[in-house]
C-alpha positions as CSV (number, residue, x, y, z in Angstrom):
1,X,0.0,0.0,0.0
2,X,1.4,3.6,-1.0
3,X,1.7,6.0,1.8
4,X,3.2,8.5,-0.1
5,X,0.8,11.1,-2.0
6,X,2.3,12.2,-5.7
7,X,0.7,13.6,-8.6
8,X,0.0,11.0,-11.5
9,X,0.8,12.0,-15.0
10,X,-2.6,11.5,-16.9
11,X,-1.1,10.7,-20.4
12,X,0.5,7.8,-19.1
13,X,-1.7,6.3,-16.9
14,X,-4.0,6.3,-19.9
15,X,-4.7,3.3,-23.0
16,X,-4.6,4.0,-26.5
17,X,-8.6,4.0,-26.8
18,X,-8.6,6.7,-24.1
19,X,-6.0,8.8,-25.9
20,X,-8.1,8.6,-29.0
21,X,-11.1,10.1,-27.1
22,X,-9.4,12.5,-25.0
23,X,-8.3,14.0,-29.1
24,X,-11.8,13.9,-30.2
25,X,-13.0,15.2,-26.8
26,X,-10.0,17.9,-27.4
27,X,-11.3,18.8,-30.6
28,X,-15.2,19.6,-29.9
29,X,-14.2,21.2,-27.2
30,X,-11.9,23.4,-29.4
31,X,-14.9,24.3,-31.9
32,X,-17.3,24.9,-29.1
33,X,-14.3,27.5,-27.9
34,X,-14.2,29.1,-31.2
35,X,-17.9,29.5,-31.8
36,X,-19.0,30.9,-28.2
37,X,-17.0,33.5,-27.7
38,X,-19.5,35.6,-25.6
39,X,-22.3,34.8,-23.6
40,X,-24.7,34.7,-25.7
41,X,-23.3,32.4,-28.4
42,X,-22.3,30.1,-25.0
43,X,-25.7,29.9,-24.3
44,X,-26.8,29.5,-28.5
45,X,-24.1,26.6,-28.4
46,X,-25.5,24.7,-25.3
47,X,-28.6,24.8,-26.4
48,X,-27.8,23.3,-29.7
49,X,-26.1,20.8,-27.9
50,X,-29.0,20.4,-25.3
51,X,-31.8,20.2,-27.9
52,X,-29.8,17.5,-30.0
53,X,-29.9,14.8,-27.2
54,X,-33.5,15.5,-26.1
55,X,-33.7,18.4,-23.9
56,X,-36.5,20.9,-24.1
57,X,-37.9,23.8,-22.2
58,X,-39.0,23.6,-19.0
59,X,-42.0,26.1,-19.9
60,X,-43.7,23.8,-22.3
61,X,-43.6,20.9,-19.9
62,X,-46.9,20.7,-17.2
63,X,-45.6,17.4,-15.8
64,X,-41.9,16.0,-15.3
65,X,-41.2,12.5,-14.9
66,X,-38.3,10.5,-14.1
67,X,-35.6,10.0,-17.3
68,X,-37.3,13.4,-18.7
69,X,-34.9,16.2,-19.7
70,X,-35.6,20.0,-19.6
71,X,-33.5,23.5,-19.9
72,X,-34.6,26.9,-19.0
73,X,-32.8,29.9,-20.2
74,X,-32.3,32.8,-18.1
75,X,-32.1,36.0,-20.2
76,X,-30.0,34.7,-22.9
77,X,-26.8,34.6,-21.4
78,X,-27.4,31.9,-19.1
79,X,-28.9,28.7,-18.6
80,X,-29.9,25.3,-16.5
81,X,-30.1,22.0,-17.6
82,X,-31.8,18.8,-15.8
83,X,-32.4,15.3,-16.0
84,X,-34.8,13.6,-13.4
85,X,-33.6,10.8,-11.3
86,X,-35.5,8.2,-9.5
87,X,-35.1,9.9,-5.9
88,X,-37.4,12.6,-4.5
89,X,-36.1,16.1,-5.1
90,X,-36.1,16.0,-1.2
91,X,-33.1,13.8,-1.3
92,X,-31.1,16.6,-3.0
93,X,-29.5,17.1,-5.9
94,X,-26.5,16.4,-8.0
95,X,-24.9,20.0,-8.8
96,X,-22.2,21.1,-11.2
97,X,-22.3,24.6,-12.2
98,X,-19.2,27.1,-14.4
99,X,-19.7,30.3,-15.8
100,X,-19.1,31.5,-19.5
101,X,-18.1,34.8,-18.8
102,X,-14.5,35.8,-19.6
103,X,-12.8,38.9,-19.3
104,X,-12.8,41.2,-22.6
105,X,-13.4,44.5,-23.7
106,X,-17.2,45.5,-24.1
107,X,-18.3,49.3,-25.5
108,X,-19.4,52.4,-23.0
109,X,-22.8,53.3,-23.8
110,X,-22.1,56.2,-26.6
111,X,-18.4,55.1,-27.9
112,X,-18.1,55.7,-31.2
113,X,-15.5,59.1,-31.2
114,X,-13.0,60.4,-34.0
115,X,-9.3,61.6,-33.2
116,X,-6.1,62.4,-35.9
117,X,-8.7,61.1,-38.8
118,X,-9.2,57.2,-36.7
119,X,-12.7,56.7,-35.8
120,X,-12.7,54.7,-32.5
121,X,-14.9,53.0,-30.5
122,X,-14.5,53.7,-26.6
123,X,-14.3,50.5,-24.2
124,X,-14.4,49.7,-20.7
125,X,-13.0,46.6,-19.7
126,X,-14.5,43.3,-17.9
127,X,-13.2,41.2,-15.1
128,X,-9.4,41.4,-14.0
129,X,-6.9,41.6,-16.8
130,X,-3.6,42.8,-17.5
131,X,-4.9,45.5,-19.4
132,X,-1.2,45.7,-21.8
133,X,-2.5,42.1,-23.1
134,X,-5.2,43.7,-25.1
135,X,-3.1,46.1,-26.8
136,X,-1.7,45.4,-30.8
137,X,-3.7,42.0,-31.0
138,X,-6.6,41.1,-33.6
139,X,-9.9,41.3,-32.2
140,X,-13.5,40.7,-33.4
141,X,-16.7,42.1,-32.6
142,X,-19.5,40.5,-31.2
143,X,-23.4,41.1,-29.6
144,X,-26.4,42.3,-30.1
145,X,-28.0,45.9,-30.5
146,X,-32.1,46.3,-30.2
147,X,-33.0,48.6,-32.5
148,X,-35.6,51.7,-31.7
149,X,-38.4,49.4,-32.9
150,X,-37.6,46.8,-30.1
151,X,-36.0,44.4,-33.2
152,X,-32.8,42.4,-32.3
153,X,-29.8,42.5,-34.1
154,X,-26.9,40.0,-34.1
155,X,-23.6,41.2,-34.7
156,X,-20.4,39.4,-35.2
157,X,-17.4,40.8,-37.3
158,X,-13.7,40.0,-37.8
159,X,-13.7,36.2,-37.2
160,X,-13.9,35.0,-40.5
161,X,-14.2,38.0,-42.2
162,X,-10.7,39.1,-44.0
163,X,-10.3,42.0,-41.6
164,X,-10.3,42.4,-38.1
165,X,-9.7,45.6,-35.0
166,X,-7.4,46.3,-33.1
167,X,-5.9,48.8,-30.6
168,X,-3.2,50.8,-31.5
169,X,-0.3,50.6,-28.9
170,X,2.5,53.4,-28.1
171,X,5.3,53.0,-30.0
172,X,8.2,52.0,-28.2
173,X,10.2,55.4,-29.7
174,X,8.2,57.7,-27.4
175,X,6.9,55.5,-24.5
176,X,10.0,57.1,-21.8
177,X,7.3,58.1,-20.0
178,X,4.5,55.3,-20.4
179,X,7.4,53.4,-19.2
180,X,8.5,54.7,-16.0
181,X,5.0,53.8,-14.4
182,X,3.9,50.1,-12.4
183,X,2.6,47.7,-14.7
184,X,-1.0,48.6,-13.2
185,X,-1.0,52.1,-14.7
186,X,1.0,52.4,-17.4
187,X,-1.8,51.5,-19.3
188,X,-4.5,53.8,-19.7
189,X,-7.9,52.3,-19.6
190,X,-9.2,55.2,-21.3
191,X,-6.9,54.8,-23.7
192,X,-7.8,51.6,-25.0
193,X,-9.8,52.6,-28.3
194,X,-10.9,50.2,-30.5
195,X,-9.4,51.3,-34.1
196,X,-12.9,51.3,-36.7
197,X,-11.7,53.0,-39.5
198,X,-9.9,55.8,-41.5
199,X,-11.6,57.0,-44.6
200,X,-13.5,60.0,-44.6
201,X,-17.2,60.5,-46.0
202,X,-17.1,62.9,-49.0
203,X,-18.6,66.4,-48.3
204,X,-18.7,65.9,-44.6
205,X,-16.8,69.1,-43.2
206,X,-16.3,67.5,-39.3
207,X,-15.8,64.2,-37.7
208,X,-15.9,62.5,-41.5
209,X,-14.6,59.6,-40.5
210,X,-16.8,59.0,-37.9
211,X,-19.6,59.7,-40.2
212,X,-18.4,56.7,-43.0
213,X,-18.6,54.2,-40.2
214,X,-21.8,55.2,-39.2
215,X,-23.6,55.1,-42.5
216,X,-21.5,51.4,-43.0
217,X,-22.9,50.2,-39.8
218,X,-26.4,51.8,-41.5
219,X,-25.8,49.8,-44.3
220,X,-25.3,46.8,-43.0
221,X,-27.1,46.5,-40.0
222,X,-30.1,49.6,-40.2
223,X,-28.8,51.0,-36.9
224,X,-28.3,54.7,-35.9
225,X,-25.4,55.9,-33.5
226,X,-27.9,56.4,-30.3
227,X,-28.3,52.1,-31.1
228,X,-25.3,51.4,-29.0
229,X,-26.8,52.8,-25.9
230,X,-29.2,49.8,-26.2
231,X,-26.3,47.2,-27.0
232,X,-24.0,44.5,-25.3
233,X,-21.3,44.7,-28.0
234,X,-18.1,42.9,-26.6
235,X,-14.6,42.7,-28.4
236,X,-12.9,39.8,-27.8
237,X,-9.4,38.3,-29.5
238,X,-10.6,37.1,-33.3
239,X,-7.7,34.3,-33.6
240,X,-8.8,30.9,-33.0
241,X,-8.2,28.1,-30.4
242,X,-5.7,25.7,-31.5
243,X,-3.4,22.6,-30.0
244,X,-0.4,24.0,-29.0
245,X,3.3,21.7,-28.6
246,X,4.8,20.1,-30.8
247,X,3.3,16.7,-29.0
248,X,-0.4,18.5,-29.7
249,X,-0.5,18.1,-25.6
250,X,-2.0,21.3,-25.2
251,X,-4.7,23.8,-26.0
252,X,-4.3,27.8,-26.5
253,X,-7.5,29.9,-26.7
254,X,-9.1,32.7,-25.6
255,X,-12.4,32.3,-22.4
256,X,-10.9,28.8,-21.4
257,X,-11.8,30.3,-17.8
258,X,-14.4,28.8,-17.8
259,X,-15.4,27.9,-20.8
260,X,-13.6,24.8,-20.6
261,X,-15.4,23.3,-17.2
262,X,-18.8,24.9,-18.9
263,X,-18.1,22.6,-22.2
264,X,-17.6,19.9,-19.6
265,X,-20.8,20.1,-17.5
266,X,-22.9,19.8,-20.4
267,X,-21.0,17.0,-22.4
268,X,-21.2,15.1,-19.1
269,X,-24.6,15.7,-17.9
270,X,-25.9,14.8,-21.7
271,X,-23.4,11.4,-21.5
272,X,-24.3,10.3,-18.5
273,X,-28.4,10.6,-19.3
274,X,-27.3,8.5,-22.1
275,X,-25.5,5.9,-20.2
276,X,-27.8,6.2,-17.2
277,X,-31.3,5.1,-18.4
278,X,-32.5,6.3,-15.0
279,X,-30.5,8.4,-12.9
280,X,-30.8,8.1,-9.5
281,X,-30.2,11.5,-8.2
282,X,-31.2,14.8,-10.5
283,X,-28.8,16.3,-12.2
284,X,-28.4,19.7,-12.6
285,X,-26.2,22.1,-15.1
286,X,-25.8,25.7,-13.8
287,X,-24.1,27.6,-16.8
288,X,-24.2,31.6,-15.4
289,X,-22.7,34.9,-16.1
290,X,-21.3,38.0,-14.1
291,X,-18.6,35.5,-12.2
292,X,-15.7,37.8,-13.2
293,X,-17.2,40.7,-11.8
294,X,-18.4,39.1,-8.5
295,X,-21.6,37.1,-9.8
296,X,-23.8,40.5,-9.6
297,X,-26.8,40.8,-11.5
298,X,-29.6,38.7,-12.9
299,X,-27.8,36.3,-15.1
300,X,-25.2,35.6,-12.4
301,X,-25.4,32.7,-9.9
302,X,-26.3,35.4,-7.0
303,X,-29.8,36.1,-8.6
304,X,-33.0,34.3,-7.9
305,X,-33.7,33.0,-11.4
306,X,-32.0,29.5,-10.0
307,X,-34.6,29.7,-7.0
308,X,-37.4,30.0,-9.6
309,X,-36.2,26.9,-11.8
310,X,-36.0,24.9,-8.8
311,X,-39.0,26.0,-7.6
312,X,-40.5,24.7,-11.1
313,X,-38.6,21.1,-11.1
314,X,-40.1,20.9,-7.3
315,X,-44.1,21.9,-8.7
316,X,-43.8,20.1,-12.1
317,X,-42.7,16.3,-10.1
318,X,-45.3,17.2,-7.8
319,X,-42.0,16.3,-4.9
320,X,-44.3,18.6,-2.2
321,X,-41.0,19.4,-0.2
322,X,-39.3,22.9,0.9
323,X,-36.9,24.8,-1.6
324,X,-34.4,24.9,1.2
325,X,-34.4,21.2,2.1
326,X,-33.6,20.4,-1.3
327,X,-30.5,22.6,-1.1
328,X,-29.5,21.4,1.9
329,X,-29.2,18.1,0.9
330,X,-27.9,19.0,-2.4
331,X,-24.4,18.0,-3.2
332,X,-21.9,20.2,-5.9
333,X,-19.1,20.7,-7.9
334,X,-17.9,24.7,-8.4
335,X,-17.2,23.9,-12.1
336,X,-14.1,27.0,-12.5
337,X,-10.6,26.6,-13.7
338,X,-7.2,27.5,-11.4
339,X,-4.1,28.4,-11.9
340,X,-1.6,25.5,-13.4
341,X,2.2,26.2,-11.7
342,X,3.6,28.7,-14.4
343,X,7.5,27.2,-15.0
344,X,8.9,30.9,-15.5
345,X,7.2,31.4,-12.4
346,X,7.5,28.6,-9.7
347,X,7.8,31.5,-6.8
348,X,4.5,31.9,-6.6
349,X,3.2,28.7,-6.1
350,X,3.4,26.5,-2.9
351,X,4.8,23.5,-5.0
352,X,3.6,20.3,-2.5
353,X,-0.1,22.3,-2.6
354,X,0.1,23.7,-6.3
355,X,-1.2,22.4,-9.5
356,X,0.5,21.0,-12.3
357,X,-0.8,20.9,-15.7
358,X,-1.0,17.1,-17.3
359,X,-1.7,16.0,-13.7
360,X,-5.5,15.2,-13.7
361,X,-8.9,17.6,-12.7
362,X,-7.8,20.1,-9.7
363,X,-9.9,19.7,-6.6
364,X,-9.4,23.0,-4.0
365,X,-10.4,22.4,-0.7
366,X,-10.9,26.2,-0.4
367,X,-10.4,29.5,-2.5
368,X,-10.6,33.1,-1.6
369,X,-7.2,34.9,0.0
370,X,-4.8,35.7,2.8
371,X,-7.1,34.6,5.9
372,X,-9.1,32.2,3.5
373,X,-11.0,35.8,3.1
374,X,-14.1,35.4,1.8
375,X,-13.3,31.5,1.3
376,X,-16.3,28.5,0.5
377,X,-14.4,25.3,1.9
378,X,-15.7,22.3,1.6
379,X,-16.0,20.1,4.7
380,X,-13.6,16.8,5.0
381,X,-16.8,14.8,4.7
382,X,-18.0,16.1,1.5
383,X,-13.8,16.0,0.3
384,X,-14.4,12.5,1.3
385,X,-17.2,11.7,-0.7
386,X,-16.0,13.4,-4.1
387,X,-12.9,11.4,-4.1
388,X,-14.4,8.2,-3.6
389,X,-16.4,8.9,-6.5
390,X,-13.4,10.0,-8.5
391,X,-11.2,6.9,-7.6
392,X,-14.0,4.5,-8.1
393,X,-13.9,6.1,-11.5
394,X,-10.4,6.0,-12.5
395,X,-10.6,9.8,-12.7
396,X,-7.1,11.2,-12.1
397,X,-7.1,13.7,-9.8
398,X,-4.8,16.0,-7.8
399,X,-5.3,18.4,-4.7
400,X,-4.2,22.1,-4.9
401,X,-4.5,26.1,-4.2
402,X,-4.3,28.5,-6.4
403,X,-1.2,30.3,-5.2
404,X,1.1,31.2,-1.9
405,X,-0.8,33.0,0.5
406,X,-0.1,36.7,0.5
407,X,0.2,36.2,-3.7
408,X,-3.1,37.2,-4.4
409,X,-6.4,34.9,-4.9
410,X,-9.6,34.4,-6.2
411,X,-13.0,33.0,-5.8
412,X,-15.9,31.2,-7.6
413,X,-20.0,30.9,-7.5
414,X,-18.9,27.8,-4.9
415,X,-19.8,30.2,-1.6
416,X,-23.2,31.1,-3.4
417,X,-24.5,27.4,-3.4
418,X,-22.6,27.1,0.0
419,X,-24.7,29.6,1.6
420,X,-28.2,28.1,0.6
421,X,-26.6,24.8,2.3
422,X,-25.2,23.1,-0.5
423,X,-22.2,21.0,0.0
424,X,-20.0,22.4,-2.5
425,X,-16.1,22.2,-3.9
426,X,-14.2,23.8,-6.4
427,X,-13.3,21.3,-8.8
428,X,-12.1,21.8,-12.3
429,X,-9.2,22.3,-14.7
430,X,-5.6,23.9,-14.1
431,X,-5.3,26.8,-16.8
432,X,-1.9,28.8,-17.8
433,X,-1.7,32.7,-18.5
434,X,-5.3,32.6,-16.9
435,X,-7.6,35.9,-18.0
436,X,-5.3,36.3,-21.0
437,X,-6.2,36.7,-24.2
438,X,-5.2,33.0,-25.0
439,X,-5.1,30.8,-21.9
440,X,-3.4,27.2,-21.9
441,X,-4.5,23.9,-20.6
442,X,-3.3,20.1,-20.8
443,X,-6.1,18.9,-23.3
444,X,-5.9,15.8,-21.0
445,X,-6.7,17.7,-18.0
446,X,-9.6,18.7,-20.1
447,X,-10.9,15.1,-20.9
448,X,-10.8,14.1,-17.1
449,X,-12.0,17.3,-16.0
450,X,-15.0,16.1,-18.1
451,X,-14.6,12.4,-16.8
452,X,-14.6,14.1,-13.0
453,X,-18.2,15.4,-14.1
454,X,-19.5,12.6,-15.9
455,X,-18.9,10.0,-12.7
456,X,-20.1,12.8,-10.1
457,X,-23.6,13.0,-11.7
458,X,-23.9,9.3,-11.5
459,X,-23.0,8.9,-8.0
């Protein structure tokens, strides 16, 4: 018997059959990076994913009954997915929930500006970045604008298209100053303009410029420049996700936090209904916005549109039994990335309690910062019971943090659920040059991240 803890390497502790799957896994998950990009297209692609194996909405079902599979969409940027199990809801639930929120650039409310003949579009960043990331890379626009007669309008320009945007960084030649300031300032945030365009509309004596993108915006789209005020119009990096290595080992893209343990919820809750003609326990996918801003608002995980779908899964199986019994009893995995140990930079890491990508699905006891401030831990009973499950699976697994204490830290929707009641633990995959504009992960971290899921919302 081995007394000794150490970290397993997942590649070789895994068959050729598994390899092949954890590349086709790899790959899906790559396209569904590269087509949700915000939001709402996360939402558009798990619901085309939902409504291929069965699911449909909650709202058009007056009865649920055990095996049957329903989603409910919460505003268009999030959404809940369930499959009834054989116990009373009273008995609790099965839980994984992630967010698909990343950090990126979205538009103030009236951006559109013109300065030295460049019309511009003014941003205001999102969630915690380095803001000198953002600067002289490609980016694409994408969102929707409602229009003055209520109409929606999709937009999405500069993936595919043969141009893209960009913002214009200071030339090195005359950045003495720019330089001499901390890495927090020396970027400008209102100085991080969107570059539109540069040719001028004939006959138009001021802001010309300005004036050609507006009538190609007209053109295109039938909008007017008081639309924006009435938009959520993000930019985000246009280049796509892709292996990276020359093994293939890994995978570089852009909204892996947490895009990646969102993919995985889903592909596992829709596998294991498959596998699991009746399901015990319900299952239950929480996909939700607003985490990178502090899960405000109502399509985060703070709101009470989760309270409401409950309460409908508790009235449609007729289970007669409190809202807060059934959270109490409830049982979850926080479905969010952490930070993989960075090899230019092992000093921040606690090595024995730090992890390493290629090493299996990261299970933290605890997040938050110096102090465990503002922490969700999970009790040594519920640790207990997730890795039982995940060693009675063959899921590899290792234990972590997410940095030295004093470093910094960070938190996830895992205290939300905790405070209703909810056993809960942050459990999902270790992620390089997190809240970049392309993140990297261990693509086999990624298929046993979705493994972890698969055997939790079977046991």
């Amino acid at each position: 018997m081995e007394l000794k803890y150490e970290k397993k390497d997942v590649y070789n502790n895994l068959n050729e059959d598994e390899k092949i799957e954890t590349n086709k896994y790899a790959i899906d998950y790559i396209d569904f990076l590269n087509k949700g990009k915000t939001e709402y297209l996360c939402v558009e692609e798990v619901l085309k994913i939902l409504s291929e194996n069965g699911f449909e909405d909650i709202n058009l079902k007056t009865n649920l009954n055990v095996g049957d599979k329903v989603y409910f969409i919460n505003k268009e940027k999030s959404i809940f997915a369930t499959v009834i199990g054989k116990d009373n809801l009273a008995q609790g639930l099965n839980i994984i929930g992630g967010h698909i929120d990343s950090p990126r650039l979205d538009l103030k409310p009236m951006p559109l500006v013109e300065r030295a003949n460049i019309a511009l579009l003014k941003t205001q960043y999102y969630g915690g970045i380095k803001k000198y990331q953002w600067l002289s890379i490609p980016l694409a626009m994408h969102g929707v604008i409602y229009n003055e007669n209520g109409e929606k309008i999709n937009i999405s320009i500069g993936e595919d298209d043969d141009f893209c945007f960009t913002i214009a960084d200071l030339l090195p030649h005359l950045a003495k100053d720019q330089m001499k300031a901390n890495a927090n300032e020396f970027i400008d945030p209102e100085k991080m303009s969107v570059i539109l365009g540069n040719i001028k509309q004939k006959d138009v004596k001021k802001d010309a410029v300005k004036s050609n993108i507006l009538k190609i915006l007209n053109e295109k789209y039938g909008i007017k420049e008081i639309d924006f005020s009435r938009s959520d119009i993000s930019f985000v990096p246009s280049f796509k996700a892709k292996f990276i290595g020359l093994d293939r080992s890994m995978i570089g893209g852009y909204g892996q936090d947490d895009r990646v343990c969102s993919y995985a919820t889903i592909r596992a809750m829709v596998d294991a209904s498959k596998e699991e003609l009746n399901l015990q326990k319900t299952i239950v996918a929480m996909i939700v916005d607003k985490e990178e801003i502090g899960s405000t608002g109502n399509t985060s995980m703070s709101s009470l549109a989760f309270d409401m779908f409950l309460n409908k899964l508790i009235e449609k199986t007729n289970s007669k039994v409190d809202r807060l019994e059934v959270y109490y009893n409830s049982k979850m995995l926080s479905a969010d990335v952490t930070a993989g140990v960075n090899p230019d930079y092992p000093e921040v890491s606690d090595l024995p309690n730090a992890n390493i990508i290629g090493s299996g699905v990261a299970i933290e006891k605890y997040g938050g910062g110096s102090g465990k401030s503002y922490a969700s831990e999970a009790s040594a009973k519920f640790m207990s019971h997730v890795m039982r499950i995940f060693d009675k699976n063959n899921v590899i697994y290792q234990m972590g943090t997410l940095g030295k204490i004093g470093k910094g830290g960070g938190g996830t929707i895992a205290y939300i659920l905790a405070d209703k009641g909810v056993d809960v633990v942050d459990c999902g995959t270790a992620v390089l040059a997190m809240h970049s504009p392309f993140e990297v992960t261990s693509k086999y971290d990624v298929y046993m991240t979705y493994l972890a899921y698969k055997a939790f919302f079977k046991n």
